[in-house]
Each structure stands twice: as structure tokens, then as C-alpha cells.
N, CA, C and O atoms as a GROMACS GRO file, in nm:
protein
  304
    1UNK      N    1   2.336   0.621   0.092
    1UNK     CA    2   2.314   0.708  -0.020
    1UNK      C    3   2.393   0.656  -0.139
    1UNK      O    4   2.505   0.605  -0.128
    2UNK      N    5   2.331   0.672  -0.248
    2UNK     CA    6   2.414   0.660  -0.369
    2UNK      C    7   2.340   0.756  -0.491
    2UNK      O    8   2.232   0.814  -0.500
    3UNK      N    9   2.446   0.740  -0.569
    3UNK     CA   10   2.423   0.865  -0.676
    3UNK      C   11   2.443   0.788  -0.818
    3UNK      O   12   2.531   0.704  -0.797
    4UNK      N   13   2.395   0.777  -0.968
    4UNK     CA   14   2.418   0.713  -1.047
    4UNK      C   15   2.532   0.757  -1.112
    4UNK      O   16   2.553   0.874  -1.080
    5UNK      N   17   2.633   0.704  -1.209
    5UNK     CA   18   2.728   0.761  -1.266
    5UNK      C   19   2.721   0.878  -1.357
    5UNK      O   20   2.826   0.923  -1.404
    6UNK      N   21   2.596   0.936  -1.389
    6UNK     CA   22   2.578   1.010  -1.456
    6UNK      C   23   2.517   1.140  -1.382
    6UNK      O   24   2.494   1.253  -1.424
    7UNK      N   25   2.501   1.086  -1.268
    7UNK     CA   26   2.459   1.216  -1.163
    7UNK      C   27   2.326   1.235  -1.148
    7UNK      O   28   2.284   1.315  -1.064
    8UNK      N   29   2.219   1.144  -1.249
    8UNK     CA   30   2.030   1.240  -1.246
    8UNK      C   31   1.988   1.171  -1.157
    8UNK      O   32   1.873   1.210  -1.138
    9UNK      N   33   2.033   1.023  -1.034
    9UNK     CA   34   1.978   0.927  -0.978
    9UNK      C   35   2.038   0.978  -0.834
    9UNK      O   36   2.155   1.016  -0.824
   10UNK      N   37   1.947   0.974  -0.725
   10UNK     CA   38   2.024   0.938  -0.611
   10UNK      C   39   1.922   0.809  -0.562
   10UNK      O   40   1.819   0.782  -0.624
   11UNK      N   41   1.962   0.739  -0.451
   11UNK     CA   42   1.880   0.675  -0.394
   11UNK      C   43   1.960   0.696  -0.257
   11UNK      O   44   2.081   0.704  -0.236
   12UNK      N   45   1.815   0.706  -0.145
   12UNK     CA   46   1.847   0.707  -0.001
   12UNK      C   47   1.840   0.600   0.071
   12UNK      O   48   1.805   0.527  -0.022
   13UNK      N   49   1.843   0.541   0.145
   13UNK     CA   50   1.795   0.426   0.204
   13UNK      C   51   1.819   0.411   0.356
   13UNK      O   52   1.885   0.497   0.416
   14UNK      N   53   1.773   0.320   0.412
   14UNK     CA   54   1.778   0.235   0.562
   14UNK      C   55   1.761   0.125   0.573
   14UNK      O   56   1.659   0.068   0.536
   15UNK      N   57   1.857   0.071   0.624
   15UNK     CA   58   1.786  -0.129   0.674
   15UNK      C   59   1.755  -0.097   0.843
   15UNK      O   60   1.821  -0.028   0.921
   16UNK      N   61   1.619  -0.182   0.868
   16UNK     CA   62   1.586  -0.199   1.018
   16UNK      C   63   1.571  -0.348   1.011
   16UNK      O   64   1.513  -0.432   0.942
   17UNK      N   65   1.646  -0.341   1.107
   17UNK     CA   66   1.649  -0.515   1.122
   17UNK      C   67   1.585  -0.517   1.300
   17UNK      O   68   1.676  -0.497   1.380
   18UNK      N   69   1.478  -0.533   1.350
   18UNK     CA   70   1.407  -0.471   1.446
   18UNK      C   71   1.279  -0.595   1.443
   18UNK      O   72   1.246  -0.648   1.337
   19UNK      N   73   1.222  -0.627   1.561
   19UNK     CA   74   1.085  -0.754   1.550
   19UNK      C   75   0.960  -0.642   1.514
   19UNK      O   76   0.847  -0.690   1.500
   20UNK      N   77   0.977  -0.497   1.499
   20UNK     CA   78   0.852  -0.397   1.499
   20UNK      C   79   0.864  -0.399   1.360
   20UNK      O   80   0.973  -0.396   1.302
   21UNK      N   81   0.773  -0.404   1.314
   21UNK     CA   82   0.736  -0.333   1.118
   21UNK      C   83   0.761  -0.216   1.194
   21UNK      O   84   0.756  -0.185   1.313
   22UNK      N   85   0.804  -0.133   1.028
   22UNK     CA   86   0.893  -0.005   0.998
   22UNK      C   87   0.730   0.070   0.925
   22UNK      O   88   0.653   0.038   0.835
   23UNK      N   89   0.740   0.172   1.015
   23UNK     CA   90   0.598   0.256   0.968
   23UNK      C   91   0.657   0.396   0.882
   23UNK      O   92   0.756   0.381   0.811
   24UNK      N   93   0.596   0.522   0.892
   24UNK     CA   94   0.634   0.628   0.789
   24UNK      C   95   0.765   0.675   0.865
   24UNK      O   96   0.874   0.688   0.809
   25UNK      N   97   0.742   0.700   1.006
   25UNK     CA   98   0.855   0.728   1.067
   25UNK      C   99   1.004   0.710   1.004
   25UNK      O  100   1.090   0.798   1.009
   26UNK      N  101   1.015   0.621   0.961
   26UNK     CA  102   1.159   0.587   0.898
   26UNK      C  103   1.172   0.641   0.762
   26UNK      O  104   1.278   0.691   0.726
   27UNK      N  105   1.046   0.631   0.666
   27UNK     CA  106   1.027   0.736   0.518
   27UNK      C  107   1.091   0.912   0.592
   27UNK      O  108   1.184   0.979   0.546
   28UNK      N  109   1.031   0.937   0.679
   28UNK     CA  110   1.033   1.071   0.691
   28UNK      C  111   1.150   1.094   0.754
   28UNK      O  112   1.172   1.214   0.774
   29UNK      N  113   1.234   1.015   0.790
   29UNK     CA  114   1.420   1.048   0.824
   29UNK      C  115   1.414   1.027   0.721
   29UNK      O  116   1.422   1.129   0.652
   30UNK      N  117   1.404   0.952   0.676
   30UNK     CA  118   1.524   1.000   0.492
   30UNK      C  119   1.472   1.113   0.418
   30UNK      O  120   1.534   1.156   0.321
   31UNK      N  121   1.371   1.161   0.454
   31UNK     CA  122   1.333   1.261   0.358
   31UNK      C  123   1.375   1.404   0.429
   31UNK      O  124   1.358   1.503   0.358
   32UNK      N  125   1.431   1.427   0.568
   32UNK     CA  126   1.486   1.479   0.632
   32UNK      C  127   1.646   1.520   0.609
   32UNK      O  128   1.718   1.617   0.635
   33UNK      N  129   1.658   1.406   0.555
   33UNK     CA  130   1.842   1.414   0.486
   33UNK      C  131   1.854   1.496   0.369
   33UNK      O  132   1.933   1.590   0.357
   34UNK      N  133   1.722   1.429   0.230
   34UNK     CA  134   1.727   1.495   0.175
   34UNK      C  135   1.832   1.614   0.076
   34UNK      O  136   1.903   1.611  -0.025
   35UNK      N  137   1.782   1.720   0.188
   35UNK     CA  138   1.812   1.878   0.168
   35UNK      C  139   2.011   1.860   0.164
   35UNK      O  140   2.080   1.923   0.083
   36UNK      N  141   2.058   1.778   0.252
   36UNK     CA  142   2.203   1.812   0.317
   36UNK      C  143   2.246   1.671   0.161
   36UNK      O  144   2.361   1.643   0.126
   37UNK      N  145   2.149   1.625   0.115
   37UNK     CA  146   2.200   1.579   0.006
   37UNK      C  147   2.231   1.608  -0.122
   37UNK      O  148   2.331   1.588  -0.190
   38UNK      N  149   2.105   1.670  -0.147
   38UNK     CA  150   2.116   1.736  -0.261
   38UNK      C  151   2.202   1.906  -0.279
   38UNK      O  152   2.232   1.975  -0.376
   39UNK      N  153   2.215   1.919  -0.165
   39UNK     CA  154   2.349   2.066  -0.144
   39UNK      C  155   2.467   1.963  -0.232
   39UNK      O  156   2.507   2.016  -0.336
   40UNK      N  157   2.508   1.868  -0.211
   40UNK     CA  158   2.585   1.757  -0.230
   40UNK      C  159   2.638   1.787  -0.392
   40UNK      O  160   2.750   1.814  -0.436
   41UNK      N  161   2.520   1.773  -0.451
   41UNK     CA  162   2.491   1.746  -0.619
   41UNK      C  163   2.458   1.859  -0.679
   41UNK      O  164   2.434   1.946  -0.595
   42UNK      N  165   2.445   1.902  -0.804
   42UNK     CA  166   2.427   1.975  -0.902
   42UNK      C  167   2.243   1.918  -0.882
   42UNK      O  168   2.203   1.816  -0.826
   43UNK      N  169   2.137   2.057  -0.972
   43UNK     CA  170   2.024   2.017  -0.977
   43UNK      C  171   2.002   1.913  -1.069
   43UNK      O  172   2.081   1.844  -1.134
   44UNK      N  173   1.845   1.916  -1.059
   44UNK     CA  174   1.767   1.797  -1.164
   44UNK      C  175   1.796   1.655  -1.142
   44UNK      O  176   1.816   1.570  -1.229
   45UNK      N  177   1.796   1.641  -1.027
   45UNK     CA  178   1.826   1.476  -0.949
   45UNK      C  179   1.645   1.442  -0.927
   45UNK      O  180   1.554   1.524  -0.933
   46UNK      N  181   1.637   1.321  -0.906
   46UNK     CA  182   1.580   1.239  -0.883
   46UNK      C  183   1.585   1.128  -0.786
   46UNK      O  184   1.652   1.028  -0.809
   47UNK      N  185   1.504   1.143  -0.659
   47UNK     CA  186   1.544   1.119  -0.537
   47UNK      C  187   1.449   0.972  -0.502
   47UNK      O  188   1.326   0.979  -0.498
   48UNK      N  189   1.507   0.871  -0.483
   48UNK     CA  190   1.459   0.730  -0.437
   48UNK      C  191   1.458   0.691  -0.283
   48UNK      O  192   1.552   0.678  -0.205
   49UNK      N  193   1.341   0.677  -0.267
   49UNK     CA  194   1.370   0.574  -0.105
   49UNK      C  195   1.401   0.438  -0.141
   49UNK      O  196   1.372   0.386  -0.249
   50UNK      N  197   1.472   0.372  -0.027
   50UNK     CA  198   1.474   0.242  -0.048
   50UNK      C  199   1.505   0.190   0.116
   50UNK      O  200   1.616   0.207   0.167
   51UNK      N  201   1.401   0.131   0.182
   51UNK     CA  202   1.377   0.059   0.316
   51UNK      C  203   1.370  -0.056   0.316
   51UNK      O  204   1.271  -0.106   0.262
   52UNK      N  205   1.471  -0.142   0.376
   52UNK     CA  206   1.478  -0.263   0.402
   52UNK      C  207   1.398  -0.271   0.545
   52UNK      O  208   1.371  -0.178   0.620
   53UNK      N  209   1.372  -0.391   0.559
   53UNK     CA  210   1.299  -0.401   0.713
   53UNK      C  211   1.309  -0.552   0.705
   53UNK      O  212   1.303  -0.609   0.596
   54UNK      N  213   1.325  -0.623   0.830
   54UNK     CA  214   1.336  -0.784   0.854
   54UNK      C  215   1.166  -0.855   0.853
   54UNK      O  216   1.120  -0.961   0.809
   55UNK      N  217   1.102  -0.733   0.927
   55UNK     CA  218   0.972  -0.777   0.974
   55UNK      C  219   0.875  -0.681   0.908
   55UNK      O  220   0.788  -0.613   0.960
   56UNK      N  221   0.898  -0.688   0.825
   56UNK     CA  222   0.752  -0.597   0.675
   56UNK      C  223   0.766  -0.440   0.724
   56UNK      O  224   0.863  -0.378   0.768
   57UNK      N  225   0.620  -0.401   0.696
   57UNK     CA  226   0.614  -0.282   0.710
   57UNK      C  227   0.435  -0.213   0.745
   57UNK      O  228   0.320  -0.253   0.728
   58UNK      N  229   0.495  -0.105   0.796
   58UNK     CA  230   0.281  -0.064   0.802
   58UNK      C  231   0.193  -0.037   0.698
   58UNK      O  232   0.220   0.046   0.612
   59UNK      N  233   0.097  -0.096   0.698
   59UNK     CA  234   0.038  -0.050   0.592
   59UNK      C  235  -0.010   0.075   0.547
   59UNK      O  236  -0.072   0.078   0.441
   60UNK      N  237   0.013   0.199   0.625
   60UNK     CA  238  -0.001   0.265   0.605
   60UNK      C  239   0.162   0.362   0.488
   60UNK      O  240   0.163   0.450   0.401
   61UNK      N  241   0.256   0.287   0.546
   61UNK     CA  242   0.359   0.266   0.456
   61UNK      C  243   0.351   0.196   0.351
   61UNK      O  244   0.434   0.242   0.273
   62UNK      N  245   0.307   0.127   0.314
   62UNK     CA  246   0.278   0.037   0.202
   62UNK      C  247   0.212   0.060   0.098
   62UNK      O  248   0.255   0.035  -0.015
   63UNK      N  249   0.061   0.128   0.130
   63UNK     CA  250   0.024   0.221   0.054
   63UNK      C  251   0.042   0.313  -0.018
   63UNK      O  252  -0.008   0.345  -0.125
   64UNK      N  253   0.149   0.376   0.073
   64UNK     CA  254   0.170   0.522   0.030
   64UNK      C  255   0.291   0.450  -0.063
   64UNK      O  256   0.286   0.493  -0.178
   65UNK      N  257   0.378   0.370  -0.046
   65UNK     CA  258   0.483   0.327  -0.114
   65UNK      C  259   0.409   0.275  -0.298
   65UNK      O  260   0.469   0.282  -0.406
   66UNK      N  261   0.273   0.228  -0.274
   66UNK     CA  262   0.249   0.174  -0.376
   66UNK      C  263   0.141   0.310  -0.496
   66UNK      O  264   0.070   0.296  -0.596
   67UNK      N  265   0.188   0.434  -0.408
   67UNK     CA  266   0.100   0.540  -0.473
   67UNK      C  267   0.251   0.584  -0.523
   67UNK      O  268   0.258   0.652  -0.625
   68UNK      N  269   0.347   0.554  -0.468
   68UNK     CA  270   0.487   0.676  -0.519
   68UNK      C  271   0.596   0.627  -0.572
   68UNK      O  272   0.690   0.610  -0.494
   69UNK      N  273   0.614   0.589  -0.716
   69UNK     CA  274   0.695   0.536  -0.756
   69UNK      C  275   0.871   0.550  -0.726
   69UNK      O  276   0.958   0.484  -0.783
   70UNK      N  277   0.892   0.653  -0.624
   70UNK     CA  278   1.002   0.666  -0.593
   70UNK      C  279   1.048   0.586  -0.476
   70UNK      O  280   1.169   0.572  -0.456
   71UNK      N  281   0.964   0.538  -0.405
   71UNK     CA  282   0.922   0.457  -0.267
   71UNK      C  283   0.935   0.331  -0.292
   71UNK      O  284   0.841   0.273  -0.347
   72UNK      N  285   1.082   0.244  -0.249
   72UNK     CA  286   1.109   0.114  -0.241
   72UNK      C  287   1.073   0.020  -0.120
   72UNK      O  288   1.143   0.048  -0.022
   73UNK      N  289   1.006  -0.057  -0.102
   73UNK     CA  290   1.035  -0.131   0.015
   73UNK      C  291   1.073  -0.316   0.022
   73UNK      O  292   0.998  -0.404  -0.021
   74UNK      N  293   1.168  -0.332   0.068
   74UNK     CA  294   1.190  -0.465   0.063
   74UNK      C  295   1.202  -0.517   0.229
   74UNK      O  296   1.236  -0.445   0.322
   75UNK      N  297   1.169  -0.645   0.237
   75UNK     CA  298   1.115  -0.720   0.351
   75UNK      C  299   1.196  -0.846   0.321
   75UNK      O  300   1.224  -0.865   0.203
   76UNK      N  301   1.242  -0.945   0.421
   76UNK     CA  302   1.322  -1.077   0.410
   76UNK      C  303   1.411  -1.058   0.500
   76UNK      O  304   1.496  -1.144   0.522
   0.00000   0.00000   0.00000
């Protein structure tokens, strides 16, 4: 988790370093945290995924990542 210095940014994240691509399953734990995060902060945040994965991701993740500008995914 991180928060920007000014407080309106958080970003959540996960690295899977795993031979399986990372499907929604792993979007939907972080979006599970969420709630116990933003208790954390004052309102009017703005909430980022960001998923690392060694071995890509599903395309069904991918998609949806490329419909939701809050939805990061990096692969390498």
C-alpha cells in the first residue's frame, strides 16, 4: 500500500512471482483490503491496483485492466 503525500492517491498492489498467470482472483484480494484501507485515510481518495506477475496475466484480467484506468499490470 501506499498513499501520495498529499493524501488523494492510494495505490494497492501484489507481486506473484508463480509459473501460473495471475487471473481476477488476485484483483479481487486487493479490492477486499480496500475497506480496512480507506478506514485508514480521510475521504475522497482514489484507489489504484497495481499487479506484478513473473508469468503475464489472464486475459480476462487484461481486459478488464484495459477498460479501468485504475488497473495496473506489469509482467517481467
Amino acid at each position: 500500500m501506499a498513499i501520495d503525500s498529499i493524501g488523494k492517491n492510494i495505490i494497492l498492489g501484489e507481486c506473484k512471482y508463480s509459473r501460473n498467470k495471475k487471473g481476477i482472483e488476485v484483483l479481487e484480494h486487493l479490492r477486499k483490503k480496500e475497506p480496512s484501507v480507506l478506514r485508514k485515510v480521510s475521504g475522497g481518495k482514489v484507489v489504484s491496483y497495481v499487479i506484478f506477475s513473473k508469468t503475464g496475466f489472464s486475459e480476462k484480467l487484461i481486459k478488464l485492466a484495459e477498460n479501468d484506468g485504475n488497473i495496473v499490470l506489469i509482467t517481467g
